[in-house]
Structures are given as C-alpha cells and as structure tokens.
FITI-265382 format. One line per 10 residues: number of its first residue (from 0); their letters; for each residue y, x, z of N, C-alpha, C, O. Coordinates in pm, whole numbers, plus 50000, padded with zeros to 5 digits. Atoms other than C-alpha are relative to their C-alpha. Layout:
! residues N
NUM> a> Y/X/Z/Y/X/Z/Y/X/Z/Y/X/Z; ...
END
This chain:
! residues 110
0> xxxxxxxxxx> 50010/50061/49870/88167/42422/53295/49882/50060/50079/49903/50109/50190; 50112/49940/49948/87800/42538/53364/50037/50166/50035/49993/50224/50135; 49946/49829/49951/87943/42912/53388/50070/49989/50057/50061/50069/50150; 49937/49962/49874/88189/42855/53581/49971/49979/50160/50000/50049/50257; 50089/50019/49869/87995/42681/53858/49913/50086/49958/49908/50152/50062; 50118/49879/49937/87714/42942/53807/50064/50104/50091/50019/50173/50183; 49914/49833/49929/87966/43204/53922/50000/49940/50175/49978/50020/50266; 50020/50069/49851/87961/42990/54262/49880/49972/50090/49886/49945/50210; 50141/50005/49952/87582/42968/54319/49947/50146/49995/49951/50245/49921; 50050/49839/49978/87413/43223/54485/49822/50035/49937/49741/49946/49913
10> xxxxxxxxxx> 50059/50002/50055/87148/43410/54349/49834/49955/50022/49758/49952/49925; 50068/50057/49945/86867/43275/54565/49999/49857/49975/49932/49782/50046; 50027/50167/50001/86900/42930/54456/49917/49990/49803/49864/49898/49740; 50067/49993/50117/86786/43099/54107/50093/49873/49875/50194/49803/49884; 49882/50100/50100/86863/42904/53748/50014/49857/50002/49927/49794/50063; 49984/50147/49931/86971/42560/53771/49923/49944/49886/49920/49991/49773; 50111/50085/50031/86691/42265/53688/50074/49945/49934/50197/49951/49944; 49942/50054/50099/86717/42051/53392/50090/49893/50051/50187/49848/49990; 49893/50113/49970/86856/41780/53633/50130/50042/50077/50214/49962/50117; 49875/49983/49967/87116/41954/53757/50101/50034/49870/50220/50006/49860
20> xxxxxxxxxx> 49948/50006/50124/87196/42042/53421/50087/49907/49960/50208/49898/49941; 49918/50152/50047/87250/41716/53326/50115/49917/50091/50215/49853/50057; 49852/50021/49876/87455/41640/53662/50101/50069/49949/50204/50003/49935; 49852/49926/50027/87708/41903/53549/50023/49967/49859/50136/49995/49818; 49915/50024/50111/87717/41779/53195/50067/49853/50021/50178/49844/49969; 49914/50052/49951/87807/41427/53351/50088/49979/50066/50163/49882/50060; 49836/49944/49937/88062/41562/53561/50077/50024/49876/50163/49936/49883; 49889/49951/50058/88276/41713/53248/50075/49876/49977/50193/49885/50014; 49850/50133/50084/88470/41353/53095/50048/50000/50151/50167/50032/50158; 49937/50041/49867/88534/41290/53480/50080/50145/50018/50200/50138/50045
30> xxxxxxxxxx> 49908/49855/49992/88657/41684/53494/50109/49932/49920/50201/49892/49992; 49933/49942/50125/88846/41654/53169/50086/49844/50077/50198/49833/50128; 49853/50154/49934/88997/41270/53295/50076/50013/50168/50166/49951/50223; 49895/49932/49842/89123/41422/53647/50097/50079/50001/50193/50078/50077; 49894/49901/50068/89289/41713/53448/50128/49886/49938/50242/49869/49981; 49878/50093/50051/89469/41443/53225/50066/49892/50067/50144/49824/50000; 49937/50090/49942/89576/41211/53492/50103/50045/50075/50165/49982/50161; 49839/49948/49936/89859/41449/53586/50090/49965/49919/50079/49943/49798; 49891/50050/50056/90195/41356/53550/50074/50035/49866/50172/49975/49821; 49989/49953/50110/90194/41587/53231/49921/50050/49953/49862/50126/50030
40> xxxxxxxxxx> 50105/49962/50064/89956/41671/52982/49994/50083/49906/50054/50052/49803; 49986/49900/50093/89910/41951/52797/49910/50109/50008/49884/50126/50127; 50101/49882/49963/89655/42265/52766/50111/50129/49939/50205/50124/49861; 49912/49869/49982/89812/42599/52775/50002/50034/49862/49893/50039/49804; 49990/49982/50130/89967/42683/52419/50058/49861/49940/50108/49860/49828; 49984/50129/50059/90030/42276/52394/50118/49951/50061/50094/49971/50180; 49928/50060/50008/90327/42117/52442/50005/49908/50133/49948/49799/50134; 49981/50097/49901/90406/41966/52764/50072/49809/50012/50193/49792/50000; 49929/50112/50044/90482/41577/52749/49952/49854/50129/49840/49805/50148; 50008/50101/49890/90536/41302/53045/49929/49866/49925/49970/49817/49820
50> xxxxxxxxxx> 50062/50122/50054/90293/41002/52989/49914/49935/50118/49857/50007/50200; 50049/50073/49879/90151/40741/53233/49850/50029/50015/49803/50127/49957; 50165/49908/49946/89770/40794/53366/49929/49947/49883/49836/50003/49825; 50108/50081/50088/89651/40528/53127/50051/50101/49817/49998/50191/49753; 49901/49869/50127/89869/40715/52808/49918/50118/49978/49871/50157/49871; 50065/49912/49989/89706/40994/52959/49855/50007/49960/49809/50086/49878; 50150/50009/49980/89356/40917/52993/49966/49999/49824/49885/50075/49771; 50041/50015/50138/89359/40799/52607/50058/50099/49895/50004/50095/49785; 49998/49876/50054/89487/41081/52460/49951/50083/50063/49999/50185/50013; 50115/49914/49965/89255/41284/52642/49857/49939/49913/49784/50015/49847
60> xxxxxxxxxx> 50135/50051/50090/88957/41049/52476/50061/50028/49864/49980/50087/49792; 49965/49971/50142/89146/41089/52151/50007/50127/49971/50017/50151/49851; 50012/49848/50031/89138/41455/52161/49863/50015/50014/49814/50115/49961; 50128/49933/50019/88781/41443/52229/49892/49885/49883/49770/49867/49878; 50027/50056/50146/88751/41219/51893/49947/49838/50063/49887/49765/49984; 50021/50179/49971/88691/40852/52060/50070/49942/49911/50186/49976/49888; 49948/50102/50090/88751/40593/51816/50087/49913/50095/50091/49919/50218; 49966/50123/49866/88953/40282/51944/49919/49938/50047/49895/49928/50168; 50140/50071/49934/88669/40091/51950/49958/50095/50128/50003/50074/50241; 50081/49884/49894/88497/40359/52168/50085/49975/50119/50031/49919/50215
70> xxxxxxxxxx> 49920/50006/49919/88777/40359/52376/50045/49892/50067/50096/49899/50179; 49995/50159/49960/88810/39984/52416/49909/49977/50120/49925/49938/50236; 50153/50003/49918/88435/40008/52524/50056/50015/50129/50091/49926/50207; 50000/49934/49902/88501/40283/52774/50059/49945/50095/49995/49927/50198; 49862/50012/49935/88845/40172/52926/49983/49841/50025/50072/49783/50087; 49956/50142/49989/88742/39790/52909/50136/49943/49970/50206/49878/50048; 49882/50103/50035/89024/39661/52721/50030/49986/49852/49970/50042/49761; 50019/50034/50139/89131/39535/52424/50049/50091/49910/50096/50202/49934; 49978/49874/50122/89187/39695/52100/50160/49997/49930/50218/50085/49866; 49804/49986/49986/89581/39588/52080/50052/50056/50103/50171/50087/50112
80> xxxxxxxxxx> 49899/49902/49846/89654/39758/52416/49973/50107/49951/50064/50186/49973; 50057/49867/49987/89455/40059/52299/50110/50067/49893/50163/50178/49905; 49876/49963/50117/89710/40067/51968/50124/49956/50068/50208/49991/49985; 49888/49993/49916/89991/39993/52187/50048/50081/50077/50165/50112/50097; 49983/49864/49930/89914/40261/52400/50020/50117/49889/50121/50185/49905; 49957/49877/50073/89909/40528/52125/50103/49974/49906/50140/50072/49842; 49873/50021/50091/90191/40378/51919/50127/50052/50118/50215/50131/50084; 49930/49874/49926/90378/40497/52252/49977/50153/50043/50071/50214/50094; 50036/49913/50004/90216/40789/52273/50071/50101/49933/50142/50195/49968; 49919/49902/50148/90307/40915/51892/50128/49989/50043/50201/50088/50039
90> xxxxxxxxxx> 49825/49948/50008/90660/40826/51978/50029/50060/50113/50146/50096/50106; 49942/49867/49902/90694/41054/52306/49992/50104/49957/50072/50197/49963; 49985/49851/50092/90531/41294/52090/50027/50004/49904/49965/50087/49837; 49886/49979/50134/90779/41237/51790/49833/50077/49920/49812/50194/49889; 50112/49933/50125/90401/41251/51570/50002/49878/49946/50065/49784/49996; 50088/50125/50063/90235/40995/51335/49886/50001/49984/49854/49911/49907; 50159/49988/50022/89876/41070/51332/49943/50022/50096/50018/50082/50173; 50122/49914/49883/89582/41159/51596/50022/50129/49982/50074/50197/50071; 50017/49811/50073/89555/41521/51404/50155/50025/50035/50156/50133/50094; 49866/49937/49928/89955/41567/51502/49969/49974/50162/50000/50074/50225
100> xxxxxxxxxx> 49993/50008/49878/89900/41469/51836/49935/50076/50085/49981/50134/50182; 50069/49886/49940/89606/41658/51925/50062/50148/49961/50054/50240/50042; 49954/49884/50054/89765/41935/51727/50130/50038/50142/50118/50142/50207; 49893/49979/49960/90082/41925/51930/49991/49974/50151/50096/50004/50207; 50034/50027/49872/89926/41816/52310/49904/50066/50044/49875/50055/50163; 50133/49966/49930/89599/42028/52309/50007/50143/49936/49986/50234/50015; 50009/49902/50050/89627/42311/52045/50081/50103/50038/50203/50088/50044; 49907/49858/49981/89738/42677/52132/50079/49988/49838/50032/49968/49727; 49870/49954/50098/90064/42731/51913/49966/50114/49966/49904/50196/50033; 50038/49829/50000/90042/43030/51743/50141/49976/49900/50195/50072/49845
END
C-alpha cells in the first residue's frame, strides 16, 4: 500500500513521517473492505463467487485470520449470525473449512 501511494507523491514532499505512516496503515482493512464489498469476491487466481456485502466483508476478515469472536467484536453482532453467515458462505463455496475457503476465494490456482 505504502509503495503504491509513494509512486504518487512527489519528490519534494520527501519520505513520509511516522504519522502518515500510520494513516496509510489505517487505511488498508478499509482498502481491503471496499475491495470485498463488490458484488463478487475473489483475488486474481481465486475463484469468483456472488455473496452479499455482509458475506463479503466476513470472508474478507476470515482470510485475514479474524476469529469469530474478533469478528463479532468488529462487525457488532452476535456470534450465531457470524456462524450463520459462514455456514452460507461454505455452501456457495461448496467448502467445509476456513483453509478451503480462503484456499478457493483468495489463493492463486496453480
């Protein structure tokens, strides 16, 4: 993320301060949850698969290893919606595990 906005700053503004630093590392989950709130989710090599924003959003935290709990936290809600949501999840993506899902929604195929 930091390299690709450097490529956009000119060289007169010199290297960026520790607090901008930290601005662009709290920008990435908001990057990475704007990417997954399209109408399909998938990273190039992964498996394209229609899922609602909220669907979305939590298999994006589950690819970046959020527990449910964690995810409860984050998302404010309870911890039967959060397994409700990925019990539909696994079955759009015909998986049974987190490790199939990320495997099959985020990983380049080879």
């Amino acid at each position: 993320m930091v390299a690709g906005i450097s490529l956009l700053r000119t060289g007169e503004l010199g290297a960026f301060t520790s607090t901008e630093k930290h601005l662009l590392q709290s920008a990435l989950p908001l990057i990475d949850l704007s990417l997954s709130l399209l109408p399909e989710v998938a990273r190039p090599g992964g498996v394209a698969l229609t899922l609602t924003r909220r669907e979305a959003e939590i298999a994006t935290m589950v690819a970046g290893g959020d527990s449910n709990k964690v995810i409860c936290r984050k998302l404010g809600i309870e911890l039967p919606t959060v397994k409700t949501h990925l019990k539909r999840i696994f079955q759009k993506a015909g998986v049974g595990s987190r490790t199939e899902l990320i495997s099959k929604l985020f990983l380049v195929a080879h």
